[in-house]
Every structure is written in structure tokens, then in C-alpha cells.
N, C-alpha and C positions, 0 to 999 in steps of 0.2 A: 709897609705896614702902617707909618706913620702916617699917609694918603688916607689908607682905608677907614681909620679914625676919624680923620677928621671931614670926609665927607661922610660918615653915621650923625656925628654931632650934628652937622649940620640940617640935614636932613630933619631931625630927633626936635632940634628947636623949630622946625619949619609948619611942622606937624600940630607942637604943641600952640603956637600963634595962630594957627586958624582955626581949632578947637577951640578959645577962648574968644575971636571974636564972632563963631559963629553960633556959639551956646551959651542958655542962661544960666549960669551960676546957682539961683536959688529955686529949680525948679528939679523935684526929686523923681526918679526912676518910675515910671507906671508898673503898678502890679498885675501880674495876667488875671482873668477872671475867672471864677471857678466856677466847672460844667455841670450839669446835671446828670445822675446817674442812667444809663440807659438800660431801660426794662423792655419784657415782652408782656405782655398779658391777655386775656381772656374773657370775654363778657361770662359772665356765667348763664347758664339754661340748666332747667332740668330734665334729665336723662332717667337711662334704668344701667343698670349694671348688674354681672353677675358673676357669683365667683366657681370657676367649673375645675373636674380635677377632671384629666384626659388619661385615658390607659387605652394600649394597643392589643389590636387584635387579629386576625385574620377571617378574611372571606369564608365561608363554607354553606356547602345546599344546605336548605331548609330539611331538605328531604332524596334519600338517595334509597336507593334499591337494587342490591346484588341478585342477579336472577338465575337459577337454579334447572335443573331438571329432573321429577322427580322417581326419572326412570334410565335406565344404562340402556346404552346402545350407537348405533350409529345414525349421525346427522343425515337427514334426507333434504332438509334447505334452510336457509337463511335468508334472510328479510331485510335487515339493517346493517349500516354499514356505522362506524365511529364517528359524530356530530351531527348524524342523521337527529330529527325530531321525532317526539315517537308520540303516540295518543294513551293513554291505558285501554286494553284490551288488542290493541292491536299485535299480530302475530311476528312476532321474531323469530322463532325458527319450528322446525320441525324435525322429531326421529323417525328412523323408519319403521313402520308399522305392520311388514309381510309374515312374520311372524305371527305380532299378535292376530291379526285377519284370520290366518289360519287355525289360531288355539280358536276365535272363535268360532269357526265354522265345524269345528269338532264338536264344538259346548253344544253349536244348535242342534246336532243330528243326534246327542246322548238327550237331550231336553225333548226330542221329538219320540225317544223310545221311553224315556219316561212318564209323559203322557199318557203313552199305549198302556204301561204298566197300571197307571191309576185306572185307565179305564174298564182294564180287564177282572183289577181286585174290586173295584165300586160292582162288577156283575157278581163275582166271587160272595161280597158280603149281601147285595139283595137275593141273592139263591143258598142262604146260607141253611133258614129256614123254609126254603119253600116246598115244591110238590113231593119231591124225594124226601124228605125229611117229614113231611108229613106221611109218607106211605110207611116208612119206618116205625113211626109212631104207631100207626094203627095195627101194622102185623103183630109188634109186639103185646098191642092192648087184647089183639085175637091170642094170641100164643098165653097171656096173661088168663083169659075167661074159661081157655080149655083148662088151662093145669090148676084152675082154682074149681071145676067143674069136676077132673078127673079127682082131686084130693078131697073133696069134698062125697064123691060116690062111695072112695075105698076108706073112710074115715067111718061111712053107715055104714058099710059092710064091714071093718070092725069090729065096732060095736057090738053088731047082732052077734058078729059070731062067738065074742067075747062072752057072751051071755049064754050061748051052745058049748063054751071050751070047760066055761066056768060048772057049768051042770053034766059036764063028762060025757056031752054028746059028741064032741067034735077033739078028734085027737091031738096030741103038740105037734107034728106033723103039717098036720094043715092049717093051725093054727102058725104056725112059724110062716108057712107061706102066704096067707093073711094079712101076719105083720110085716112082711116084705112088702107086698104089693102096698101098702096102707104109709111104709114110710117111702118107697118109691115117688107114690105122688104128693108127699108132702114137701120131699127134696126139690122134688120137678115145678113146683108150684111157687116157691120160695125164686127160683132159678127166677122163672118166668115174672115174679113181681119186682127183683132186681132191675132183670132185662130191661123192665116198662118203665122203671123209673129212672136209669140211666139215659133210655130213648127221647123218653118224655121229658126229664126234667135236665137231664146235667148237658147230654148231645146238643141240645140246640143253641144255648150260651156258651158252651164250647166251640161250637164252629161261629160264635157269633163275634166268639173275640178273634180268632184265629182267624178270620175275616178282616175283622177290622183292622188288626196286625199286620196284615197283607196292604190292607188297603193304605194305612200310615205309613207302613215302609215304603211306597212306591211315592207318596205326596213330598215325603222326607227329600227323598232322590230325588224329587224335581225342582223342591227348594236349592238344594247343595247345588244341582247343575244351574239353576239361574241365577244364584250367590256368583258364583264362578264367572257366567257371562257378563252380567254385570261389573265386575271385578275387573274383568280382562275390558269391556267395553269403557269404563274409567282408565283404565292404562293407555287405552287407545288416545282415549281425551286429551290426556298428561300430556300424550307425545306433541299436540300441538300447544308450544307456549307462550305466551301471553305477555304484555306486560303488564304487570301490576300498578304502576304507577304513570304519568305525561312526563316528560322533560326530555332529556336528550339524552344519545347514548353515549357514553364515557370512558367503555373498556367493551370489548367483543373478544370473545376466547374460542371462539367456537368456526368451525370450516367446516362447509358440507360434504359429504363422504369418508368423513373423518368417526372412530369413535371418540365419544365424550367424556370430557374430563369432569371426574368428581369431584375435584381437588381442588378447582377456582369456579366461579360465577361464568357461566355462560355469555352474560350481558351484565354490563351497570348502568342503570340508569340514571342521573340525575337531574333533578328537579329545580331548576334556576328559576322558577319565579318569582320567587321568594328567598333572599337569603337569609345565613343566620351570622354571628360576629359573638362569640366566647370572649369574654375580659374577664381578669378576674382582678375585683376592687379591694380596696383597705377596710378597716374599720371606720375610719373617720369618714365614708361615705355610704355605706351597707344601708344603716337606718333611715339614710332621706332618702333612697328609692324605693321604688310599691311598682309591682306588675301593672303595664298597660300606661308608663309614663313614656314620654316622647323627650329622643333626648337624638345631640348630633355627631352626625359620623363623617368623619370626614376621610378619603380616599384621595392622595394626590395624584395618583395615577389614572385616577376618572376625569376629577373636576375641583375645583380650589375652590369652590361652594360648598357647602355640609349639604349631606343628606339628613331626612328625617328617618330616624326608626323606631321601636316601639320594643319597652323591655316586656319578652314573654316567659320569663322563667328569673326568679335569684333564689339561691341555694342559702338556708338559714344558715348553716354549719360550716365552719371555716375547713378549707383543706390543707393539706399536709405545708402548704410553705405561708400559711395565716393567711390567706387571703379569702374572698369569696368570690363565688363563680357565679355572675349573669352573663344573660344570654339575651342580645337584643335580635331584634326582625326589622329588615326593610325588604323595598316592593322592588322588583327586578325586571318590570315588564318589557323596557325597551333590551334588556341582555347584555347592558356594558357592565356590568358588575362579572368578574371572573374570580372560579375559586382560585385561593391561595393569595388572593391581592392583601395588602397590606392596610389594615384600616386606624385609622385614630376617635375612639370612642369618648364622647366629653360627657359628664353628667354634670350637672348642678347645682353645688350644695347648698349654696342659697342665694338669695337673687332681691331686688330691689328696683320699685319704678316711682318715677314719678321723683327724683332726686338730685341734690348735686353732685355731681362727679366732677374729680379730679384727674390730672397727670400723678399719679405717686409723687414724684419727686419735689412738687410743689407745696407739699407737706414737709415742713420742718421740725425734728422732734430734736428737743436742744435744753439741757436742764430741767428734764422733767415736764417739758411744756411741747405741746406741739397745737402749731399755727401755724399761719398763710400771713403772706404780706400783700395788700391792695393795696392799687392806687387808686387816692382820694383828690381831686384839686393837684394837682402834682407834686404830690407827697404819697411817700411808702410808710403804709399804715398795717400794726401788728396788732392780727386780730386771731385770739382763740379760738381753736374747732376741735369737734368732739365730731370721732371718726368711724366709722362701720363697717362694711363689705371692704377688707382689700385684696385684690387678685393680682397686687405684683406692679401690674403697669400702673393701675389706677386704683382711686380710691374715693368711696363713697364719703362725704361729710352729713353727718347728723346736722347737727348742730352749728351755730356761727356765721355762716353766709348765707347770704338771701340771691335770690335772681339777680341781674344785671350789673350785680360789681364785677369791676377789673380784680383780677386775679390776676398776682404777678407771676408769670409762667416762667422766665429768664431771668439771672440775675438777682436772683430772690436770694443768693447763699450769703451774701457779703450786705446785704443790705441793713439801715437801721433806722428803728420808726422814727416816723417824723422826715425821715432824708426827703433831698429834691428826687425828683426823679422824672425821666422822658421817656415817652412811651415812644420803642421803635419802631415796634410791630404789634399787633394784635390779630388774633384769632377767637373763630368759635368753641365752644365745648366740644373736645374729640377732634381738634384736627391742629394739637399740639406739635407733631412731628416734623408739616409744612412750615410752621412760622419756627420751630427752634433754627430751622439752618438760615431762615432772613433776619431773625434778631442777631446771630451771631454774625454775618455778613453787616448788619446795621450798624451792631457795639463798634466792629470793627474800623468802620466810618467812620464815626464821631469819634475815636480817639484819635483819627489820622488828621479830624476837621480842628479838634484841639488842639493838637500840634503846631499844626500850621498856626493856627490863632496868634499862639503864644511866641513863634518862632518872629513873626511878623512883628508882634508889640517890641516886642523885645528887639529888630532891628529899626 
């Protein structure tokens, strides 16, 4: 132990003897040198920006068409198959039609006896009045002149004898037979100017309507039977049908030989060239939109580009969960849009060009004060700004910055005006995100090049 002592002492003075003569005394310790802070920053430009709210929505046709048949029976063919394209007007399917063929081929052969019937009543009312009717007339006018001829002889003979009965030449005897004969042809005479005036006046209006009776009931029947042909010749039509609208087809219910279901759409059609995209917005965005604005949709399942659409309908009245229902349109022509795809709908609420824009975070709101800090000459400089549009990431500045200053983008939290400061990195307006991960690799640097610095003075 007492070895080990004394060779430390030893050692210990050995140490201190070449320390002293190999240093000076009165020269004191260098102090390391202080670095300047490391910043990133930003030329400034002006941009536009704009603040959008996004709500989702789903794919749907513009236009779809459940198609029908507006008659029962059985399917005689089919046309289209499901993804088939379709035209409007062109034929999808058809019923069978042997039936109705035959109701028509009855209709025509009761329409051909109804014909006959008009023609026979149109002879019926021009011989209503004719040569018979006219002979009728005359006999009775003859039958009329005798019994006003014969009433007229035994009315003077009468008379005279009235004047022989009355002077007691001519007994009541023959006078009573006289007065037979005298009221015989007045009875007779009476009869026969009835006769004439019936023949004459009431016969021939009488068969003129009973005529025409005839003849309206037979025109009637031929209306009713071609109401009916017609009717049935419509049925016929129905049985081939149609579609109504172009697009493609999307459900088919329907098999030939089969009877038809009433119960679902024979065909659906839908109409992909156009689709449509339901959202339904807040209040805080209702009043900046107007029908026929262009706003963007985005689908990631298409493309990570927006599409353009166009709002064609917004509903003034809130529904049931406060929201409001627009409804935008885009164009579909090449067909990669599929219903039910998922869509993200952005509108606009308001927007600004010709600006400076910011990183958000490059705004410091601190004490009631919010500002930016530039570098000026290699100094961090605190300058007020007065702020507008901000959407979160970024944000417009009114007020306080001009074009071309550094905008300190990194490094701005701890910084204080006036400090030194060294720009690591710099970037453009909007391409904040590349240069944050080189100032942070750069800060990193220069505190390692510090180090070293100071590790070195200091040996």
C-alpha cells in the first residue's frame, strides 16, 4: 500500500511540472462563441386561397326508369339482357298477342254487319216519305172529298125535308130516317178528315223519326264496335314495349314464356350520363350557394383529381336532422362513374385572389397580438398582421406583409425580435411541407456543428 502511494505522488508532481512549464499563467480560458439561430423561411408571392366545407355523398343516375307492362299476360320475347345499352324507343320485350288478334278479328266482322245495318236504315229513312206514303196521302184526300161530298148532299136533303116535316107533309118516320142518313155522313165525314190529317200531317214525321231512330241506332253500333277495335288495336300496341328512356339496363324481371309479374318492373333502366350526388349542408353554407355554381367532387375511387359539377337543385327548408338538401350534376360520358361510389362534395364559402397566404402555423397568436416573424439582414423581425380566409392549414394575411419578404416558416415559436438568426432552408409560397423536413434535418446539423465547435475550443 505504502508502494502505491508513493508512486501516485509521484506521478501527481510529475504532471504538475510540465503544466507549468508548458502554460501561461496569465492567459484566461476562451469563451465558446454564440451561434445564430436556425430558421426556415419563405419568399413571399401572391396566391388565392379558399376556404371550402366538404360533405359526402353517394353516386346516383340522373335519371332511372322502372318499366312496366300495361297489360297481363304471357311474355312472347325479350330483347335485352342486364348491362345491355338500350336507345329509347327501342323494343324490350313483347306479350303474346293471339288472343287479342282474335277479339279483333270478331270486332271487324260485327263493324262489317254494322255498316250493312246503317246502310239499310239510311234506305229505311229516304223511303220514309216516299211513293207509298205519298199514295197513302192521296187515298185518304179521295176518301176525304167523298164523305165531305156525301155529308154535304144528306145535310140539303135535311134541310128540305126539315121544311116538309116542319109543314106536316113528311111523317116522323121518315123524318127520323133523314136524320140517320144526315148524321151517318156527318160521322163518316168527320172519320175521313181525321184519316187525312193523320196521313197527311202526323204519318210522315212519324216515320221520319222512326227512321232516323233506326238509322242513329245502327251509326251508334258502329261507333261502339270501332271504340272497341280500336281499344283492343291499343292493347295490341302496349303488348310491344318500349323503352322510355337511353341508358343501360339494371334489373330485368322478365323470361319469355313465362306470365308477367305485376308486382316488380319488368326492366330498369338507367341513365349514366349524367349523374346526380345528394349532400345535405349546414346552415353556415345554404346562403353562399345559388343553382348553376360549379363546385368540386371528388371520388377516390375514380381519380385523386376533382371533378367539376354543377349545383341543379338546393331545397330552401331545412329537414328533419337541420340540414339542407343539394343536389349537384356531373357529366358521365366516358362511364367510369358507378352508382353507389362514394363521393366527397366541397363548396366554397369564400375565397380570395391575388393574396398572401400563409402556412397557418406561421401565425402566432400570443397576448392578444398575432404576428409573423421575418428575416431582415440576419435578424428576426416581429411584425403585425391582420388576418382573413383561414381554412385550417393556411391562412390569408390582409394586412402587414408585402411581396418578397422572408417569412420565417421554422423556428418562429422560441424566436425573439431583433435575435440573430440563419436561414437553413428556404422555400416558395405553398411548398411549406418539403422544406419543413430540410430545416429540421439542417437545425439539426448546426447544433451537432456547435458542438463540435465548442468541444474543440474547449480542448
Amino acid at each position: 500500500m505504502k508502494k502505491n502511494y508513493a508512486a501516485m505522488f509521484t506521478a501527481l508532481l510529475l504532471t504538475i511540472s510540465l503544466a507549468g512549464c508548458g502554460g501561461n499563467p496569465q492567459e484566461e480560458p476562451t469563451q465558446p462563441q454564440q451561434t445564430a439561430r436556425a430558421i426556415e423561411v419563405m419568399k413571399l408571392s401572391k396566391e388565392s386561397i379558399s376556404n371550402e366545407y366538404t360533405y359526402s355523398g353517394k353516386v346516383a343516375p340522373k335519371e332511372e326508369a322502372q318499366v312496366f307492362s300495361t297489360i297481363a299476360g304471357k311474355i312472347a320475347q325479350t330483347n335485352y339482357e342486364i348491362g345491355d345499352s338500350v336507345k329509347k324507343g327501342a323494343v324490350l320485350f313483347r306479350m303474346d298477342t293471339s288472343d287479342l288478334n282474335n277479339q279483333l278479328n270478331v270486332l271487324q266482322a260485327s263493324l262489317t254487319a254494322a255498316e250493312a245495318s246503317i246502310a239499310s236504315a239510311q234506305t229505311n229513312l229516304e223511303l220514309a216519305n216516299g211513293a207509298s206514303m205519298q199514295s197513302q196521302i192521296e187515298s185518304a184526300k179521295a176518301a176525304l172529298e167523298n164523305a165531305e161530298l156525301n155529308y154535304n148532299n144528306a145535310k140539303t136533303n135535311y134541310d128540305n125535308n126539315k121544311v116538309l116535316f116542319d109543314a106536316g107533309i113528311l111523317s116522323q118516320a121518315e123524318m127520323d130516317q133523314i136524320q140517320l142518313a144526315y148524321n151517318s155522313a156527318e160521322v163518316t165525314y168527320n172519320q175521313a178528315k181525321e184519316s187525312y190529317d193523320l196521313v197527311a200531317n202526323k204519318m210522315p214525321a212519324e216515320n221520319q223519326r222512326k227512321a232516323e231512330d233506326a238509322y242513329n241506332a245502327a251509326v251508334a253500333q258502329k261507333a261502339s264496335i270501332h271504340a272497341q277495335m280500336q281499344s283492343t288495336q291499343k292493347t295490341i300496341g302496349d303488348a310491344t314495349v318500349t323503352a322510355p328512356i337511353s341508358g343501360v339496363i339494371t334489373a330485368k324481371n322478365v323470361v319469355a314464356g313465362t306470365v308477367l309479374s305485376q308486382s316488380s318492373p319488368a326492366y330498369v333502366i338507367t341513365d349514366m350520363s349524367k349523374v346526380k350526388i345528394d349532400v345535405a349542408v349546414t346552415q353556415e353554407v345554404i346562403n353562399t350557394l345559388s343553382v348553376g355554381q360549379q363546385v368540386n367532387v371528388t371520388l377516390s375511387a375514380v381519380s385523386k383529381e376533382p371533378f367539376t359539377a354543377t349545383i341543379t337543385t338546393i331545397n330552401p327548408a331545412a329537414n328533419a336532422q337541420g340540414t339542407y338538401d343539394v343536389q349537384v350534376e356531373l357529366d358521365n360520358g366516358n362511364g367510369v362513374l358507378k352508382v353507389g361510389m362514394l363521393a366527397e362534395v366541397s363548396f366554397t364559402k369564400e375565397s380570395a385572389e391575388n393574396t398572401i397566404v400563409l402556412p397557418r402555423d406561421c401565425v402566432i397568436e400570443k397576448n392578444e397580438e398575432v404576428y409573423v416573424f421575418v428575416e431582415e439582414a440576419g435578424k428576426a423581425k416581429k411584425v403585425p398582421v391582420v388576418t382573413g380566409i383561414d381554412t385550417g392549414e393556411t391562412i390569408q394575411i390582409v394586412t402587414g406583409l408585402e411581396e418578397g419578404m422572408n417569412v420565417v416558416t421554422k423556428g418562429q415559436t422560441y424566436l425573439s425580435d431583433g435575435e440573430d438568426v440563419e436561414i437553413a432552408a428556404s422555400s416558395n409560397a405553398g411548398t411549406t411541407d418539403s422544406s419543413t423536413s430540410s430545416a429540421e434535418n439542417t437545425t439539426i446539423s448546426n447544433e451537432e456543428k456547435s458542438d463540435s465547435t465548442s468541444n474543440k475550443k474547449e480542448e
